[in-house]
N, C-alpha and C positions, 0 to 999 in steps of 0.2 A: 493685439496691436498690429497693424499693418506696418509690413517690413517695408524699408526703404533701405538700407544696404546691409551689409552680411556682418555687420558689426553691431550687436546687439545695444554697448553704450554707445555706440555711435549715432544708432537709431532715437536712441532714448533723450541724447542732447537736442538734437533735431527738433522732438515733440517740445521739449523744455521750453528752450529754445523759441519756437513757436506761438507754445502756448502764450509765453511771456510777452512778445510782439502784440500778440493780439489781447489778452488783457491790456498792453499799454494804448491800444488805439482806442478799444471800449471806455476803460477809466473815467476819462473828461465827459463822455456823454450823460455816464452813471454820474458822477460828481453833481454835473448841471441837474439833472435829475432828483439830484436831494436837495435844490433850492439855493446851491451856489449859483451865483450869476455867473452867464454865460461868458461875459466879455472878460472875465477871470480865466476862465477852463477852454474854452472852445478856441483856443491861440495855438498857434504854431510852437509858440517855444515849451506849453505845457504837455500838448502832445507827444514832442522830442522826447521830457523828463519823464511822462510815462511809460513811453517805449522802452525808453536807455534802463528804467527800472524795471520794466518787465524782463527785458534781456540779461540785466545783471542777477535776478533772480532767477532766469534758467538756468546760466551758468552757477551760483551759486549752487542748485537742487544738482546740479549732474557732477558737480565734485563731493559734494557728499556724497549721492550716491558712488560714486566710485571709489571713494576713502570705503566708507561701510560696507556697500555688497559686495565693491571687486576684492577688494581684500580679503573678506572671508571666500570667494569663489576663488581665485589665485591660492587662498591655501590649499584650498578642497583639489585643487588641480596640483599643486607640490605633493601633497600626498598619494594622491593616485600614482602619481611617476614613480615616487619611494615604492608604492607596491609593485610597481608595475616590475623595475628594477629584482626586488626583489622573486618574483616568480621567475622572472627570466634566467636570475641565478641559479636557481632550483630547477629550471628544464635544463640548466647545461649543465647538473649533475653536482652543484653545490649543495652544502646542508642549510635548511631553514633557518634562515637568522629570526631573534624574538622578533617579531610585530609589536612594540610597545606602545602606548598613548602618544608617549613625546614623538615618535619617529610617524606612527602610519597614520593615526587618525585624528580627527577633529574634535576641538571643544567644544559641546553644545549650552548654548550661552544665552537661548532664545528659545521662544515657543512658537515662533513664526513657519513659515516656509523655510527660512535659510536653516532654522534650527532642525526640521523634519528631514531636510536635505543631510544633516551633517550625522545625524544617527542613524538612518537609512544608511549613509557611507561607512559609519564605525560597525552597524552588525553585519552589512555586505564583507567589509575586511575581514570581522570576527569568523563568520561562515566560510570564507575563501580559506582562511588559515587553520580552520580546522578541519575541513575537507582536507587540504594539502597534509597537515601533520597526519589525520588519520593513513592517507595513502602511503608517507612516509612508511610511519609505525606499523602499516599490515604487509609492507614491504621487507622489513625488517624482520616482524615476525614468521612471517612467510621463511624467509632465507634461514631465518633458526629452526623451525622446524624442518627445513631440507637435509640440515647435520646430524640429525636425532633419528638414530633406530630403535635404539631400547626404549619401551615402551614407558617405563620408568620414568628415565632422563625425560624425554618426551614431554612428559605431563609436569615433571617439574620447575622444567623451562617454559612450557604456553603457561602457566599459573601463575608463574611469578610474572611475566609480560602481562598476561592479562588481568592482574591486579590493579600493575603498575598505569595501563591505558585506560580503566574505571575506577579508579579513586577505591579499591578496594582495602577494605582491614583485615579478610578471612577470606581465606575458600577452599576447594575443595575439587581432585575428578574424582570421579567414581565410572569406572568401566564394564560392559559387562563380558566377562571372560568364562566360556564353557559353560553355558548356561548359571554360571551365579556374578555377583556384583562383588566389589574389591574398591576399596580407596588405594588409589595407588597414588596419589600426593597429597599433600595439606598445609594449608600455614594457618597460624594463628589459631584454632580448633582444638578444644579439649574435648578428649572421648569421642575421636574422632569415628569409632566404627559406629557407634548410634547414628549416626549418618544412615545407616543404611537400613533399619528401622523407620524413619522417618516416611509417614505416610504421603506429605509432599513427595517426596522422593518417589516412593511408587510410584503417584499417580500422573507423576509426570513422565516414566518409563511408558505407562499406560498412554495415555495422550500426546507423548509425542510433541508436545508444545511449552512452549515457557512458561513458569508461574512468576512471578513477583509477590512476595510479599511485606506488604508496608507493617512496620509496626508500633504505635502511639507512643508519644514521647515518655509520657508516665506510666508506661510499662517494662521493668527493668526484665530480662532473661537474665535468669542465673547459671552460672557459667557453664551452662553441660554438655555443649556443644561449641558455644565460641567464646572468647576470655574477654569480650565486652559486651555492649547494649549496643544490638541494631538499629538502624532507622529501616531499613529494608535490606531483603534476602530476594536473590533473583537465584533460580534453576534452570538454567541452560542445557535444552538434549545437544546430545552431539549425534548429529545425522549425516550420513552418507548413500545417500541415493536413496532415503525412504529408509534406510536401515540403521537402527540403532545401537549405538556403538557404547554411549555413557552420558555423563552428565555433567555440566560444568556450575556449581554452586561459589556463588560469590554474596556476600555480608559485607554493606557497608553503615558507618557511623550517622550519615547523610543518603537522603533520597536518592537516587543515581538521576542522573541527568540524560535528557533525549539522545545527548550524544554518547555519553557513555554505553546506553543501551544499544546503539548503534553499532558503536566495537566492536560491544558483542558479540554480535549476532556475524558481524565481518571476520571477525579472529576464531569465531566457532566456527565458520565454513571450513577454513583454511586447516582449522585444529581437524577436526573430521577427515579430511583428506589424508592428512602425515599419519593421523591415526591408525586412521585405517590401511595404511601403507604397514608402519611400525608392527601393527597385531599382524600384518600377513608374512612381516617378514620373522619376526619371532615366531610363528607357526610354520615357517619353510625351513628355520633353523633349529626347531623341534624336531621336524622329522627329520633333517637331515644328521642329528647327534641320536636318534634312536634307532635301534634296531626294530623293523617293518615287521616281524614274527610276535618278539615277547614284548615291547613296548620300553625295554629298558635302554642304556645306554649303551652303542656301538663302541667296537674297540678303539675306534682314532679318536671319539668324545671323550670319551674312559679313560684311556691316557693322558690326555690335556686334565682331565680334572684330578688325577693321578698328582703328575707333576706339580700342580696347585696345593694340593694338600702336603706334599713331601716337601714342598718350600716353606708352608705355616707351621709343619711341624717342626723343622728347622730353627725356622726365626723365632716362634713362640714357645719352642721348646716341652712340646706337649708330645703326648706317644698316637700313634697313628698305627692300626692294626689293618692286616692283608688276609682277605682268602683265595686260594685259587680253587675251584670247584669244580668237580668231574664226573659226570652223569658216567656208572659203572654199568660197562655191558652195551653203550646204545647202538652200537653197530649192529651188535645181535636183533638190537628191537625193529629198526629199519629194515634189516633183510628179513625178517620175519612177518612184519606187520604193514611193512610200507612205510613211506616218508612221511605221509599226512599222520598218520598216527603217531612216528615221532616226531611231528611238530608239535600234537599235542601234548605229548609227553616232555618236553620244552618247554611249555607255557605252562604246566602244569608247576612244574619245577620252579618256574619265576613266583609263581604266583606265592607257591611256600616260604621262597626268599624275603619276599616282602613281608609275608607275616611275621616272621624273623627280627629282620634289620629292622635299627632301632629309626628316628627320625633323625634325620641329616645322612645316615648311611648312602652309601651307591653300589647300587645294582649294577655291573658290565657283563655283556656276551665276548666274551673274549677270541670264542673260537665256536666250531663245529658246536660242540653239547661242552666246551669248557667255560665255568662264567669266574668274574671276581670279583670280590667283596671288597670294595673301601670305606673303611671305618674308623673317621678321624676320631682320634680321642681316646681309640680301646688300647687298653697295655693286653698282656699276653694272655693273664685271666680271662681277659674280654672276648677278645678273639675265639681263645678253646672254650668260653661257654657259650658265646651264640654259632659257633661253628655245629658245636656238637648239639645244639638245640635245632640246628637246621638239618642238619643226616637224619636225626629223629625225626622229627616232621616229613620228609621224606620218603623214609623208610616208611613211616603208614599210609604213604599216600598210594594210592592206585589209579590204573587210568581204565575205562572201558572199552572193549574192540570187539563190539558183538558179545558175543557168548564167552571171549576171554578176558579174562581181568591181569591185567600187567600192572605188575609188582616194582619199581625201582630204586637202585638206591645211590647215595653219592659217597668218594673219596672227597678227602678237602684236606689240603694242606694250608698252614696258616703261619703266619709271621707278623712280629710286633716291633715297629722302630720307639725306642731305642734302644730295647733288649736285643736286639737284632740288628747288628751295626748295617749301614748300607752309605756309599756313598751320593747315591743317589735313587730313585723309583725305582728303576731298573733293576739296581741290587737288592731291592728291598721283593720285586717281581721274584726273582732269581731264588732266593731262598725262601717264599711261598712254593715255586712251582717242585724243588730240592724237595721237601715237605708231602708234597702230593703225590711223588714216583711213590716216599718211604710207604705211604699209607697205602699204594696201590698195593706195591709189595707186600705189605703188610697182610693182604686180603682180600681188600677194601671195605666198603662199606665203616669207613673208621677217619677219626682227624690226628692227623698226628703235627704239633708243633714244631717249627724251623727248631733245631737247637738253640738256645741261648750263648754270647759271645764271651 
């Protein structure tokens, strides 16, 4: 339609309007035309009545139309404002108020134009606002994973977020650490290490890419992996720069929707990052609690886990057993053989330890060639029998230096809280290390127990 002023129904009364005028002057010609007599129709005053009726019929057409189209355009315009309002809230740092039917969008009430206009405008909103809550939500998650070092926490908080932002009922990370794989969180999942059996699961380590899998309504899984019936299972890698770190598996009751895959994939970049942050900093805080020679625990870690253990045995009232342990003679070895040879006569020494100590024990290098034994749980029996299982092992062990074979062996003194009163580690140190003079004195090569109190 050719515009005549910048007012669209203004334009439109205009044509009505018009149109109306000029059907009223055609009228009387058409009438004569169907065989009314002229001297009836072709008069001044009939002409008038057809004008005056065509003009009242324009305006009649341009106030409906402005009851019916303006009105629903005037909402579709109230609404946009309520949105408008509303982002503008949220760029000055308020939180997303809901987007409801009653408040953002329109009824669609028609199959017309107005009607295409008004669900064009409701998925427009729907899209805006789930754009905006996603950025919310990865905002969010973002800043929670900034708090998380433990690799642990970590993955327990992105799982539960990233449950929460796909409509999840199960899921699962799986990492992989030191060349093998570890679920290190899980919700909803029975048998939960069969996870890592799962040939999806390989072949997506392998590939590098997402699987989804859909699975038909009349096909129940019985529970041996997750405690309902899926509709789909998505495996998400978690990747950092091409490198593979793990895998985010998620199981929901319903399909997952475009957007939820989208999350995803947005909350998996973000997870890869912290991730990969968390494994490097738990790898800089391994080395930094071990000693760089035998691999086992330094004396400033060794004592933090010391103090740990002498407060659960404490509160939980259980016996917690000490060695202190003392490579006999190694000064002699050193000026004899060199330092490299006894370093490996150090590690050789660790290495027996280990075969030793039960699981949960700790290994500490205390000193020069002194190490100590913490072994929560052992009473005094315990103590004097893996003590004196460990001199033994020792004593057969040898190390090679060329053509000579060096022979060593260790003192160990040993003490058991709470046959061995102590008021704290330290005393509990103290009457280990009492222990260990006895046995030097003694000879060596021998365990001799703290006295009992």
């Amino acid at each position: 339609m050719i515009r005549i002023t910048r007012k669209v129904f203004t334009d439109l009364s205009i044509w009505m309007i018009g149109l109306g005028l000029l059907i009223g002057i055609i009228f009387p010609f058409f009438v004569s035309w169907m065989g009314i007599p002229a001297e009836f129709v072709l008069t001044p005053w009939f002409f008038a009545a057809c004008i005056t009726a065509g003009i009242i019929v324009g305006g009649i057409n341009i106030t409906l139309a402005r009851t019916v189209v303006g009105s629903r355009l005037r909402l579709l315009a109230e609404r946009m404002e309520v949105v408008t309002e509303k982002f503008l809230a949220v760029k000055r740092g308020m939180d997303i108020d809901e987007c409801n039917p009653e408040v953002c969008m329109v009824d669609v009430d028609s199959i017309d134009e107005i009607g295409h206009s008004a669900a064009s405008f409701n998925s427009l909103v729907e899209t805006l606002f789930e754009a905006l809550e996603t950025e919310e939500s990865l905002k969010s998650f973002t800043h929670l994973l900034g708090t998380q070092l433990s690799v642990v926490e970590l993955t327990e908080k992105a799982l539960d977020q990233l449950m929460t932002h796909t409509g999840s009922a199960a899921g699962a990370v799986v990492i992989e650490k030191d060349g093998e794989l570890a679920v290190t969180t899980s919700q909803g999942i029975r048998h939960v290490n069969k996870i890592l059996e799962s040939d999806h699961v390989k072949s997506v380590f392998r590939s590098e890419s997402r699987l989804r899998l859909g699975l038909p309504e009349d096909i129940y899984v019985e529970g041996v992996l997750i405690e309902f019936r899926p509709r789909e299972v998505v495996i998400e890698p978690i990747l950092y720069k091409d490198f593979m770190l793990g895998l985010i598996i998620l199981a929901s009751a319903d399909p997952y929707s475009h957007n939820a895959i989208s999350r995803l994939g947005l909350f998996g970049q973000n997870l890869a990052m912290a991730l990969h942050n968390s494994l490097l900093f738990d790898r800089l805080e391994r080395l930094a609690a071990l000693d760089p020679l035998t691999g086992i625990y330094n004396r400033r870690f060794g004592l933090t886990r010391l103090h740990e253990e002498f407060g659960r045995a404490l509160r939980m009232k259980v016996p917690l057993g000490l060695m202190m342990i003392d490579l006999d003679h190694f000064k002699q070895i050193n000026d004899l053989y060199g330092h490299l040879t006894g370093d490996r006569v150090l590690i050789r020494l660790t290495k027996a330890a280990r075969n030793v100590i039960r699981e949960g024990d700790i290994m500490v290098r205390y000193g020069g060639e002194e190490f100590l034994g913490i072994l929560p749980g052992a009473s005094r029996k315990d103590v004097l029998d893996i003590a004196d299982r460990l001199r033994r092992i020792v004593a057969e062990t040898s190390v090679a230096n060329g053509e000579d074979i060096i022979k060593v062996t260790v003192s160990i003194g040993g003490a058991s809280y709470p046959e061995n009163d102590a008021a704290n580690e330290i005393g509990l140190i103290e009457r280990a290390d009492q222990a260990l003079y006895s046995a030097k004195d003694s000879g060596r090569d021998c365990v001799v127990m703290a006295s009992s109190d």
